[in-house]
C-alpha positions as a Markdown table, in Angstrom:
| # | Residue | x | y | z |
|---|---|---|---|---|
| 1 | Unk | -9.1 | 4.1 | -11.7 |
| 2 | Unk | -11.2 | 6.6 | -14.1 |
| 3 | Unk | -10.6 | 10.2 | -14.4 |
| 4 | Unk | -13.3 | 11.9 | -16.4 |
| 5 | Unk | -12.0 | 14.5 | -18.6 |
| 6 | Unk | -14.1 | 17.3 | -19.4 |
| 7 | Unk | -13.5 | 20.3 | -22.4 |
| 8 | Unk | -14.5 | 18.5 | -25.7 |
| 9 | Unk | -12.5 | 21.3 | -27.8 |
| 10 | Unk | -10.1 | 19.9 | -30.1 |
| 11 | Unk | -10.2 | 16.3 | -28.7 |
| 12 | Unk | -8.3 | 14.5 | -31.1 |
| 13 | Unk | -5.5 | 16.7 | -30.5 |
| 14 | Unk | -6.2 | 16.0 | -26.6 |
| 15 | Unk | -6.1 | 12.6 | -26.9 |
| 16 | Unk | -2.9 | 12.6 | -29.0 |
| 17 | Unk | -1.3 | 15.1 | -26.0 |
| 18 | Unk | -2.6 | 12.7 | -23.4 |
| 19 | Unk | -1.5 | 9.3 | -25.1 |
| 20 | Unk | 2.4 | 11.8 | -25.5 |
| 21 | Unk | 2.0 | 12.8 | -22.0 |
| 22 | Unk | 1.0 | 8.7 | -20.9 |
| 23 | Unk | 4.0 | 7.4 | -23.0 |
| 24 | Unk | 6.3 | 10.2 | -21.3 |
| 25 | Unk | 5.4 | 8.7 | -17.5 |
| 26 | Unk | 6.0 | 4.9 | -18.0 |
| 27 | Unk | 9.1 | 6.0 | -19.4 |
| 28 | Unk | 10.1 | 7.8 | -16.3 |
| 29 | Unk | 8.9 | 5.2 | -14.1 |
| 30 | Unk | 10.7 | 2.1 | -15.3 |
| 31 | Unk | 9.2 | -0.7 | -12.7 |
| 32 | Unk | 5.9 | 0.2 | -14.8 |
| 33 | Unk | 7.0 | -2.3 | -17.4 |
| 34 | Unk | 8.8 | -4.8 | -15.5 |
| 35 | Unk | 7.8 | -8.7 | -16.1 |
| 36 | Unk | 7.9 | -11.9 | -14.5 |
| 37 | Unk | 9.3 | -15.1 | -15.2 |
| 38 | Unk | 9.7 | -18.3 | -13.3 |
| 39 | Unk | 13.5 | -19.5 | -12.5 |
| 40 | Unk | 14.4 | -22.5 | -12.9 |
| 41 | Unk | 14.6 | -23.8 | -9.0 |
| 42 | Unk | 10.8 | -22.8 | -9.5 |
| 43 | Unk | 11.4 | -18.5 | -7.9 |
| 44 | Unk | 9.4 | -16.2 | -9.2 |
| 45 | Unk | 11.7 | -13.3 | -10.3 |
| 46 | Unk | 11.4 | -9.6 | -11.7 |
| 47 | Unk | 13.1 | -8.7 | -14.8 |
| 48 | Unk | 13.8 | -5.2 | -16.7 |
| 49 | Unk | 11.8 | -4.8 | -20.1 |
| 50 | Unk | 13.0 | -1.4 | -21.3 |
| 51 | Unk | 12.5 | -2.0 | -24.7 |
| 52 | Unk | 8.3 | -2.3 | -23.1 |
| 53 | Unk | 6.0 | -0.5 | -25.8 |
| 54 | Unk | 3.4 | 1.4 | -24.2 |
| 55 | Unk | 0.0 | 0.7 | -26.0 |
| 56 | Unk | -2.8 | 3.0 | -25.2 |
| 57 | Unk | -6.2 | 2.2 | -27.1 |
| 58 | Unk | -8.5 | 5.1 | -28.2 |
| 59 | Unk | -12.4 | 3.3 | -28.3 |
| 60 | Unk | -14.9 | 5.2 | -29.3 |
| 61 | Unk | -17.5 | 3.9 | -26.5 |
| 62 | Unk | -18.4 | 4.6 | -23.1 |
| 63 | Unk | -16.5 | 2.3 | -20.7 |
| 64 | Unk | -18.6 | -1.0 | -19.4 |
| 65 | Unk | -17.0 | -2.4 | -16.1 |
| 66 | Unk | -17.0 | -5.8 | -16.8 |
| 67 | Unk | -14.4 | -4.8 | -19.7 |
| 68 | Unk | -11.9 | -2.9 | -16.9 |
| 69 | Unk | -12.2 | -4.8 | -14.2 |
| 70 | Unk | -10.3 | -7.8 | -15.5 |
| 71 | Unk | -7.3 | -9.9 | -13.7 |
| 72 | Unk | -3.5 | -9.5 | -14.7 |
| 73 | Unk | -1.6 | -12.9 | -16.3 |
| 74 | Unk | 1.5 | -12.6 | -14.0 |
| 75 | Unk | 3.6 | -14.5 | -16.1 |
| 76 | Unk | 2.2 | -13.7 | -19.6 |
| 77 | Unk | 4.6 | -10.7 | -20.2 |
| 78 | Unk | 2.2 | -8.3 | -20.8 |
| 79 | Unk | 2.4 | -5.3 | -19.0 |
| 80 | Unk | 0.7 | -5.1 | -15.8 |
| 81 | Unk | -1.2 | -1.7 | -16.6 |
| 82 | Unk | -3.8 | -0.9 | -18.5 |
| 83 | Unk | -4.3 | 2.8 | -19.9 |
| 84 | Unk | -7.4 | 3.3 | -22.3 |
| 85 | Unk | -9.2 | 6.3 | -23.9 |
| 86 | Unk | -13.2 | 6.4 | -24.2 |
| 87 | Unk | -14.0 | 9.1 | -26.4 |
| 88 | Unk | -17.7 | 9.2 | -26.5 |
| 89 | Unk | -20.3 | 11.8 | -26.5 |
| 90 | Unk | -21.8 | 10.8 | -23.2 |
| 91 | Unk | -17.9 | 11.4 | -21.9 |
| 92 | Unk | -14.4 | 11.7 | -22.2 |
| 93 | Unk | -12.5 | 9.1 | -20.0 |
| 94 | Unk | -9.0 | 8.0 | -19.1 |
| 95 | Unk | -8.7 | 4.5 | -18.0 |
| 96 | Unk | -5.6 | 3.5 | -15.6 |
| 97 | Unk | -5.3 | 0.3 | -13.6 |
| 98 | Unk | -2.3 | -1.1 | -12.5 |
| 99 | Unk | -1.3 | -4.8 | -10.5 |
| 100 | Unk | -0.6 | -4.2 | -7.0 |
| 101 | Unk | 2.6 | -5.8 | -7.1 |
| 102 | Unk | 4.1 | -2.7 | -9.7 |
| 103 | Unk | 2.5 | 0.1 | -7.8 |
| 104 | Unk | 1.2 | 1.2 | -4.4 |
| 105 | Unk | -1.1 | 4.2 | -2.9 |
| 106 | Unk | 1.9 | 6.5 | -3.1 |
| 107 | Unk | 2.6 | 5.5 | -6.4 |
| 108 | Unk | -0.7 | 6.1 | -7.8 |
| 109 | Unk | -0.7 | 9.5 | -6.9 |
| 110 | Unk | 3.0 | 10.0 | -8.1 |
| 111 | Unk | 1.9 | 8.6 | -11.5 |
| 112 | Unk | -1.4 | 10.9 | -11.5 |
| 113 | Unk | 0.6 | 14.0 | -10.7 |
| 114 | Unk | 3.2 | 13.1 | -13.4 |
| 115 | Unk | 0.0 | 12.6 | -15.8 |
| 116 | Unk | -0.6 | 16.1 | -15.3 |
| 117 | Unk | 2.5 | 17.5 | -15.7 |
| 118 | Unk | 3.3 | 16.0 | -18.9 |
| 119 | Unk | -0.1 | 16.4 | -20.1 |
| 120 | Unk | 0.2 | 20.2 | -19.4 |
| 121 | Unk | 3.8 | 20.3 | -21.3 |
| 122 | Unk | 6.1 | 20.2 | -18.0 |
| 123 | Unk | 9.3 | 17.6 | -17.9 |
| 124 | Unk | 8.7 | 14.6 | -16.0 |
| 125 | Unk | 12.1 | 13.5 | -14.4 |
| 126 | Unk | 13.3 | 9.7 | -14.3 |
| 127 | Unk | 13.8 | 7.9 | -11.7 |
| 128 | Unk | 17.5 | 7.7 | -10.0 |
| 129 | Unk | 16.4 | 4.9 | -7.5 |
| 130 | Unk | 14.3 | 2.2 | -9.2 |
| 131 | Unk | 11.9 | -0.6 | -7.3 |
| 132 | Unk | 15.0 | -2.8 | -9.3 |
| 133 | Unk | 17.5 | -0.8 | -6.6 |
| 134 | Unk | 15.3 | -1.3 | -4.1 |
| 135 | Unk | 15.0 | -4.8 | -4.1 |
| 136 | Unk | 18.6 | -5.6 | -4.9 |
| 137 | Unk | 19.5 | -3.0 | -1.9 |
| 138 | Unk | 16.7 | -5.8 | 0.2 |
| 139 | Unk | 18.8 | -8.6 | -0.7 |
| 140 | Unk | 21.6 | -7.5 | -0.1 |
| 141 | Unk | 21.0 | -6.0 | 3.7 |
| 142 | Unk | 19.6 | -9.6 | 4.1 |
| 143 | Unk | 23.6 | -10.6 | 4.8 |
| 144 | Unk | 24.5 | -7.5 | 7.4 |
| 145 | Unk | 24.9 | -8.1 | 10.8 |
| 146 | Unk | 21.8 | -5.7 | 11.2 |
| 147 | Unk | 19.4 | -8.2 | 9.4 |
| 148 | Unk | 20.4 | -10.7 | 12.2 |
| 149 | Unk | 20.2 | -8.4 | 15.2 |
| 150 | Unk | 16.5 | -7.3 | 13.7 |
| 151 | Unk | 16.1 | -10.6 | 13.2 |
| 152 | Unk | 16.9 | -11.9 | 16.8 |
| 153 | Unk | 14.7 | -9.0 | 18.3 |
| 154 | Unk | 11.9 | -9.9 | 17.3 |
| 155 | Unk | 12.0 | -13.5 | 17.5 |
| 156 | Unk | 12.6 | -12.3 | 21.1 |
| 157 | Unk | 9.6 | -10.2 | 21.6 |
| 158 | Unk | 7.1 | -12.9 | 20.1 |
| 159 | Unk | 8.9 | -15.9 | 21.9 |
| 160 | Unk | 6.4 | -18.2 | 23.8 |
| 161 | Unk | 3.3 | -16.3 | 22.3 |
| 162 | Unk | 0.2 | -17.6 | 21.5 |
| 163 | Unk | -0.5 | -17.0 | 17.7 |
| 164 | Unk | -4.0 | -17.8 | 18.0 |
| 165 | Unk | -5.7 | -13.9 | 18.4 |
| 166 | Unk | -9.7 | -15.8 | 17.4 |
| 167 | Unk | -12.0 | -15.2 | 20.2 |
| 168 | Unk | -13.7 | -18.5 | 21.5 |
| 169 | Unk | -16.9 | -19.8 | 20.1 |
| 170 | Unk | -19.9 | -20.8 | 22.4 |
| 171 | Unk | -20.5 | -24.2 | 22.3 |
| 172 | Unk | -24.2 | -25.0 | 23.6 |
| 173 | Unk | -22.5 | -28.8 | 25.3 |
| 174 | Unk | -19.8 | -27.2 | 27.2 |
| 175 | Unk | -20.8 | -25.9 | 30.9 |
| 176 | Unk | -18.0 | -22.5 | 29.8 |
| 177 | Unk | -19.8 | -19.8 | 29.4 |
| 178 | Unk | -18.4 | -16.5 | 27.7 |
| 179 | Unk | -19.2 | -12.7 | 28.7 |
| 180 | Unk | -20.6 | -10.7 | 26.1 |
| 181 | Unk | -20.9 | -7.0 | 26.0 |
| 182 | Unk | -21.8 | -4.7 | 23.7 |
| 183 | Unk | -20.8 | -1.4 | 23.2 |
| 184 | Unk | -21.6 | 1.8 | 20.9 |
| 185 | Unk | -20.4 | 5.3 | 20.7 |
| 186 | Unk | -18.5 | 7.9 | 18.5 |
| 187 | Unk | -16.4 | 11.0 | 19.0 |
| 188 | Unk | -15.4 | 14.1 | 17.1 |
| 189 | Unk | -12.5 | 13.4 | 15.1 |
| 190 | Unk | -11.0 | 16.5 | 16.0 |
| 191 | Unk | -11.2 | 15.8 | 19.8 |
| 192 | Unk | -8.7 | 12.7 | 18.7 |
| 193 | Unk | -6.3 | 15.1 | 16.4 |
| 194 | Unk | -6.4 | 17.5 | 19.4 |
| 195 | Unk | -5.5 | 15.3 | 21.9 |
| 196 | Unk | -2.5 | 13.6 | 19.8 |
| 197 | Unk | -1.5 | 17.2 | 19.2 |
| 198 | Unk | -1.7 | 18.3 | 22.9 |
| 199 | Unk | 0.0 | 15.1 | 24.1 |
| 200 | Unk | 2.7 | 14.7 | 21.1 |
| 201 | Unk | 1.8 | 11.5 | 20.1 |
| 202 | Unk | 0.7 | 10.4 | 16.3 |
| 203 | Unk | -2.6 | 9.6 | 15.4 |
| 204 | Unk | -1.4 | 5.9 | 14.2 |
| 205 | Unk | 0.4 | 5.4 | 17.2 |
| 206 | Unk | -3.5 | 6.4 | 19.1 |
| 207 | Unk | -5.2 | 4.1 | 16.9 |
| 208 | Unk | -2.9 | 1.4 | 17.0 |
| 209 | Unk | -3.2 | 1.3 | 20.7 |
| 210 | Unk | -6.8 | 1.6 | 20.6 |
| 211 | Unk | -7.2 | -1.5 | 18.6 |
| 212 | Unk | -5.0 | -3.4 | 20.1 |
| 213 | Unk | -6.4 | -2.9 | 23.5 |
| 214 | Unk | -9.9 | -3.4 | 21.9 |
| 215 | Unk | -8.2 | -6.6 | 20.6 |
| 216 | Unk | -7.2 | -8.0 | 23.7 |
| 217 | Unk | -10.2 | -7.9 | 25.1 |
| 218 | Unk | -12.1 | -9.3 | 22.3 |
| 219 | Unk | -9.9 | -12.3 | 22.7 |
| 220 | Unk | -9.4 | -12.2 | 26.3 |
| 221 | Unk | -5.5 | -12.7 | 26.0 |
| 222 | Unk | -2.8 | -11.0 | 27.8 |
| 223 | Unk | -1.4 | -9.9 | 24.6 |
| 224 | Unk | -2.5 | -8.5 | 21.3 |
| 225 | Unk | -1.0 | -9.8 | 18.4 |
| 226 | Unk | -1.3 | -8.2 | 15.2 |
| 227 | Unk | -0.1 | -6.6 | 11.8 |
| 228 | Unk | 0.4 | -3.3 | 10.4 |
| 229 | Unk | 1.4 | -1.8 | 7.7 |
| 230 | Unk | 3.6 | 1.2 | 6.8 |
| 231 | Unk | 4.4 | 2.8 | 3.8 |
| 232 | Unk | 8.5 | 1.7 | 3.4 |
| 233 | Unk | 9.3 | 4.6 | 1.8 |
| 234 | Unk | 11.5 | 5.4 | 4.8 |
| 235 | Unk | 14.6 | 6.1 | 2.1 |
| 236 | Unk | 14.5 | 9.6 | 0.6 |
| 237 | Unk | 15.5 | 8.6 | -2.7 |
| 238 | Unk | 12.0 | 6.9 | -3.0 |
| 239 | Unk | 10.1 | 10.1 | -2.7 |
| 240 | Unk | 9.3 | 9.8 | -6.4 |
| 241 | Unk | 9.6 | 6.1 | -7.1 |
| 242 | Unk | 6.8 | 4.3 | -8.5 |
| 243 | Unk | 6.9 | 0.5 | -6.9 |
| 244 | Unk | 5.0 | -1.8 | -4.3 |
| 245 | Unk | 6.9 | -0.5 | -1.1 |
| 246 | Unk | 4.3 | -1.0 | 1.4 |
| 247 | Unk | 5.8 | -3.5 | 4.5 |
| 248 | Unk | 4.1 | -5.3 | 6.9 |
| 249 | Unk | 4.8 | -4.9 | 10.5 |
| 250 | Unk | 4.0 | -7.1 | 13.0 |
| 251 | Unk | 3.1 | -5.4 | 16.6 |
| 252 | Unk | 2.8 | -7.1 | 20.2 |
| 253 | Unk | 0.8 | -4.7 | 22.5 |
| 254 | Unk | 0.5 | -5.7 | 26.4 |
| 255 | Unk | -1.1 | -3.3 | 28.9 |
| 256 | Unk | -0.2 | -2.8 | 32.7 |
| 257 | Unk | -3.5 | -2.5 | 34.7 |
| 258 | Unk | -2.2 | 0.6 | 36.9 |
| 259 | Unk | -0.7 | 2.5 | 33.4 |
| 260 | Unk | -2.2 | 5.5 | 32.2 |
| 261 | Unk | -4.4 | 5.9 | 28.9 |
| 262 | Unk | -1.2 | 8.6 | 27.5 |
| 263 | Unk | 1.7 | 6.1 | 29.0 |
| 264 | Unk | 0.3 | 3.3 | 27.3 |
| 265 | Unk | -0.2 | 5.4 | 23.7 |
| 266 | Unk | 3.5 | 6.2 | 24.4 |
| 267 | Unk | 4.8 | 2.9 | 25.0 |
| 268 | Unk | 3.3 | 1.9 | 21.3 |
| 269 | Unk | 4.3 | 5.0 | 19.4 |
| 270 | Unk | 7.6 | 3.6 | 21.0 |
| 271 | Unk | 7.6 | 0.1 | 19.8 |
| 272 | Unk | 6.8 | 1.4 | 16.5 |
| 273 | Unk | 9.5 | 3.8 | 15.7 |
| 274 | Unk | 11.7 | 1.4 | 16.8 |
């Protein structure tokens, strides 16, 4: 990620405010500078590094992409971020990239806004609930009784399913045939948010239904079988936490031939807050 920064005046004493206001954020956000290491029964497991120095180059060159777009060594220690400054007459630049496994959407725009507000002088508070609390909270709820009865739902809903969602190939020495039909159009966007509006229903759950009814009929199954995602941040006290929360959600969509276009919308804005 590259945010171009613009007002040349004083930029040493810019960059040394940025580099202040850079240190100031991985400081508050202490999964920043977590690292990796491999157990001994062979686990791959996260480990605090407070003591983490933050490093943030100043090059005097405009960035080339082949130099920022380079893979993270998991289990090399290093941090897995990258922050640079190009200060060069063709343009000012802050480099940030981060692995995917230390950050997420919603982090990357907590850790921009914190940026900004260190950068302009303003505190940037710490965490109080960590990606470290998190997972150990995870593990823990692995043991409830609620784990299990999550557990045993869903092994109910996807019992007996087919897992194969591909469609079927043609195959020129077979005497099956397969219909094909194609199909083109668009709509306003705001005839979708208007109906979701009018009918109470959220514009995932609308698009969720749509493809998976587009999905069964690409296959031709009875069922639609497929995975979502959601942003896990359903705890409060990671409003502000900077970690890879995102889940995965797997979702079963069938379809009764006399229910209506709302009632079936319904039924999966249902399954999914549940």
């Amino acid at each position: 990620m590259r945010i171009a920064l613009i007002n040349e005046n004083s930029q040493a004493a810019k960059n040394s405010l940025i580099e202040a206001a850079l240190k100031k954020v991985v400081e508050a956000h202490p999964y920043l500078s977590v690292s990796f290491e491999k157990a001994e029964n062979g686990d791959i497991v996260a480990v605090k590094n407070r003591t983490a120095s933050v490093i943030i180059p100043i090059k005097n060159e405009e960035p080339q992409m082949e130099e920022l777009v380079r893979p993270f060594d998991l289990l090399s220690k290093e941090p897995l971020y990258r922050c640079c400054l190009f200060d060069h007459e063709n343009g000012k630049y802050l480099f940030l990239d981060t692995h995917h496994i230390i950050s997420d959407g919603a982090s990357i725009s907590i850790l921009l806004e914190d940026i900004n507000h260190a950068y302009d002088g303003k505190e940037v508070a710490g965490e109080t609930y960590t990606g470290f609390d998190r997972a150990v909270d995870e593990e823990k709820m692995r043991s409830t009784a609620r784990y299990e009865a999550a557990k045993s739902w869903y092994d109910s809903i996807y019992k007996g399913c087919d897992a194969v969602t591909l469609p079927l190939y043609e195959k020129t020495d077979s005497k099956e045939t397969i219909a094909i039909d194609n199909r083109s159009g668009s709509i306003p966007a705001d005839r979708v948010r208007d109906f979701c509006s009018e009918n109470n229903v959220t514009p995932n759950a609308f698009f969720t239904a749509a493809f998976g009814f587009a999905l069964k009929a690409y296959t031709g199954s009875e069922c639609a079988i497929f995975a979502t995602i959601y942003n896990g941040r359903i705890d409060p006290r990671l409003e502000r936490s900077v970690s890879m929360f995102v889940k995965t959600l797997p979702v079963m969509l069938t379809a009764d031939p006399e229910e209506t276009v709302l009632s079936y919308i319904e039924g999966r804005q249902s399954y999914l807050v549940n």
